[in-house]
N, C-alpha and C positions, 0 to 999 in steps of 0.2 A: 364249606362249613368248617368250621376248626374243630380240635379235639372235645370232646364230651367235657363239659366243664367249662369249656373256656366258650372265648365270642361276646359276640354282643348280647347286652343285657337289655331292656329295656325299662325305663326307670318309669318307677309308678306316678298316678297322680296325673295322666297325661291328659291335653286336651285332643279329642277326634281329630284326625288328620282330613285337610280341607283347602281348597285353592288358596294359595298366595301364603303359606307356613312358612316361606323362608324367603320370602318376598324382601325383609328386610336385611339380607348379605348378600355379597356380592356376588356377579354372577358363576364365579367358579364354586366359592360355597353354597350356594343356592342349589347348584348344580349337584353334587358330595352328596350336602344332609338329601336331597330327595332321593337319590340312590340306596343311602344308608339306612335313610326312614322305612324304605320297603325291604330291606333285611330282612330273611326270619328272625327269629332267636339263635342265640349259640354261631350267629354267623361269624366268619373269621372278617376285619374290620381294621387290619393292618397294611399298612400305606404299599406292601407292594400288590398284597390280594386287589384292592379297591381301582390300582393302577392297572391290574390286567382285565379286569368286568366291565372298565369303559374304555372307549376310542379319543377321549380328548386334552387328559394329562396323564403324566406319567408320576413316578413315583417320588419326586423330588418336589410335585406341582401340588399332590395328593397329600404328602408330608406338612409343607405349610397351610394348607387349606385345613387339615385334622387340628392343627397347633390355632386357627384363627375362629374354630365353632367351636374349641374348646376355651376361650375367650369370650365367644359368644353367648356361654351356657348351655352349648348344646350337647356335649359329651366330659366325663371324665373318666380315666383309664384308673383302674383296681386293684390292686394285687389281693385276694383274699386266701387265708390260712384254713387249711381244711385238716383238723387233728387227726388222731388214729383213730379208728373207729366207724370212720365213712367212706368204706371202702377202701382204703389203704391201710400200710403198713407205717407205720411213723407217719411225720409232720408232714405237709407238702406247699405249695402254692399255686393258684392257680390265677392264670391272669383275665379280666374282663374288663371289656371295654361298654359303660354305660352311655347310651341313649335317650337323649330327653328329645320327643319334637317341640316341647315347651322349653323354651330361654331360661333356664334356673341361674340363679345369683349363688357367690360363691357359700354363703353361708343355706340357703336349702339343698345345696349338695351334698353341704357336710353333716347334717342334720341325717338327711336320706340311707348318706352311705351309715349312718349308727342305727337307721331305721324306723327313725321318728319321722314316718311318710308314710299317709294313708296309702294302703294299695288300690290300683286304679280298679275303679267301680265300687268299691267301697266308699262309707260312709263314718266320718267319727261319729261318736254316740252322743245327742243330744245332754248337754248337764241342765238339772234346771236352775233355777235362782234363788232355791232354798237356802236360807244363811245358815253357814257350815256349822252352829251351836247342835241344830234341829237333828242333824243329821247324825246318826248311832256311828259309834267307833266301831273298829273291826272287831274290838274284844268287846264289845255289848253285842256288836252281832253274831258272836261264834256263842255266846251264852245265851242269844235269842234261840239259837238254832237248837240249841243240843234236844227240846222238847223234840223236834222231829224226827231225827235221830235216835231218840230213847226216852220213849215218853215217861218213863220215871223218873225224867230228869228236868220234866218241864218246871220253867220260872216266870216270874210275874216281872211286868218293867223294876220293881222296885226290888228282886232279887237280882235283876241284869244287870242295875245301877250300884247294888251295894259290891258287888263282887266282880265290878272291870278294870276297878285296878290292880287284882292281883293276875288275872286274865290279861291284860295289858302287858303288867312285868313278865308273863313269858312269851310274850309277841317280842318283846324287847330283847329280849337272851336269844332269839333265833328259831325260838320254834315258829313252824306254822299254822293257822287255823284249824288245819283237817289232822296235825299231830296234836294240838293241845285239844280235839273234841275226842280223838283214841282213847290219849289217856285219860278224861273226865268219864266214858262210858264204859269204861273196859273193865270187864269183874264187880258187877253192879249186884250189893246185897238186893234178896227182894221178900219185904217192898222196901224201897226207901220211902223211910219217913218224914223224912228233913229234908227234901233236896238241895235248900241255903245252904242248912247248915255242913250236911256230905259234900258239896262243892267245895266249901270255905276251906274246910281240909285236908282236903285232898289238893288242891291249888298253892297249899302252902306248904303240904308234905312232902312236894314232890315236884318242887320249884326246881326247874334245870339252875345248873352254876351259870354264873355271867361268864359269858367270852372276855377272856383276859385280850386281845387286839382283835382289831378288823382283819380280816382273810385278804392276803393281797390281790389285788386287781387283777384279773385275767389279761394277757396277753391280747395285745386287739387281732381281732380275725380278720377287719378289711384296712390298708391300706393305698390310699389314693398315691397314683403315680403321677408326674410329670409328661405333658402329652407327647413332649417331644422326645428326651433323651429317659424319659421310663425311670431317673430316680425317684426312690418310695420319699412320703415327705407328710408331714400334718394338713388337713385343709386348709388351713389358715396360710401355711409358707407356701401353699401351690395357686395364688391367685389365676386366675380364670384358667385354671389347669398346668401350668407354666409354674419350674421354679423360677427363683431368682435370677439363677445361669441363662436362664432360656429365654426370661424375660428383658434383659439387658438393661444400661439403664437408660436408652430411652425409649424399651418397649418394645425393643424388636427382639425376634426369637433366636435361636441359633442355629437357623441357616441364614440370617444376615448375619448375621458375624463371622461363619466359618466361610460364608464370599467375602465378606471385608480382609479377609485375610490372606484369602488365595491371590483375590486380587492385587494386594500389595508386595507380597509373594514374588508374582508374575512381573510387577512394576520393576520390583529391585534387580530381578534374572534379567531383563530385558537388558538395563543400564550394565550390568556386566558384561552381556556377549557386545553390545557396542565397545566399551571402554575395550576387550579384547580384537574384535573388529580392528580397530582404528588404528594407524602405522604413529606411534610417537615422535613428533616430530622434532628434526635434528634443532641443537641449539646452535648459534653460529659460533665461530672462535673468535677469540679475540685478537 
């Protein structure tokens, strides 16, 4: 098992595991994902752990095999940020390696890891086919609601309607539903006699300022790695898990490259210790 936090993930949305799941790679990968499929959770899923749990490759064999299901859609490697506050002291990282026994393409991976992915056994929520006119704004509905919330506050469709545009402009400025229903119910003469009219003014007394900018973007919390050599990278530059580097350009990872090179390497030493070998041979005199 690796450290608390880290390990294999398992990515939602899966189909039941059932003969012949990996029927279509070959037989070393085939071999891998079945091993990795029965992982627990949180299991440690790096190429030399995987090389010591079975008897029939080793960890150079385990390396490109991780690098060719990561291709296949079957895994992408994580890095996610975990702020202060969850358990730690400062910022940290922690690394995971996700899981699919389903073949994911690169764009539902990247969708996933932001977490626009049903979790598995779950269900999304039926929409119907009401055309979107029909259908109450959020600020008709937070004005629909305040009656139940405070029934001296109750309103007719036709006081929802006259009073959601100024209930809109402060959905707009940043408040939320459940603060713009505080402030409409909070310190309520009684009775009210008007609730139109008490709304109307109240909505307009005590209209929040507009946000001069938008609030910068959060820092993203997961980063997709590269399966081989683990640089961090967008989903889009890490095609079937692979950067560019790893990818090469005609597709092979970087352990064919780093043999392409040994190998030649080995070629060029070889032609030295001969040329050194070899007695130079005398010229004749003239």
């Amino acid at each position: 098992m690796a450290k608390p936090g880290y390990g294999k993930r398992s990515a939602p949305d899966q189909q039941r595991s059932r003969r012949g799941d990996f029927a279509h790679l070959p037989p070393r990968e085939a071999y891998l994902a079945g091993l990795i499929d029965r992982l627990p959770e949180n299991a440690a899923m790096d190429a030399k752990t995987l090389a010591k749990a079975q008897p029939l490759y080793g960890q150079q064999a385990v390396r490109t095999a991780l690098n060719e299901l990561g291709r296949a859609g079957h895994l992408r490697r994580v890095r996610r940020r975990v702020p202060p506050g969850e358990g730690e002291t400062g910022t940290r990282w922690v690394f995971l390696t996700y899981w699919s026994r389903t073949a994911r393409d690169d764009e539902w991976w990247a969708r996933g890891l932001e977490g626009d992915v049903t979790p598995e056994g779950e269900t999304r929520p039926v929409v119907d086919d009401v055309p979107s006119p029909s259908r109450a704004s959020q600020a008709y509905d937070t004005l629909a609601r305040l009656g139940l919330r405070e029934p001296r506050l109750a309103l007719s469709a036709a006081d929802c309607a006259a009073l959601e545009e100024l209930a809109d402009a402060w959905l707009a400025r940043g408040a939320s539903p459940e603060q713009l229903t505080q402030v409409l119910v909070a310190g309520l003469p009684d009775p009210v006699h008007a609730p139109r009219a008490f709304l109307r003014r109240r909505l307009v007394d005590r209209m929040p300022p507009e946000r001069s900018a938008p609030a910068p973007a959060p820092a993203p919390r997961t980063l997709m790695e590269c399966t081989d050599c683990r640089v961090p990278g967008r989903p889009e530059a890490l095609s079937g898990g692979l950067c560019r580097a790893c990818r090469g350009g005609d597709g092979g990872g970087a352990d064919e490259q780093a043999q392409a090179r040994s190998a030649t390497v080995r070629a060029w030493a070889a032609q030295v210790r001969t040329a050194i070998r070899t007695p130079a041979t005398a010229r004749p005199s003239p």
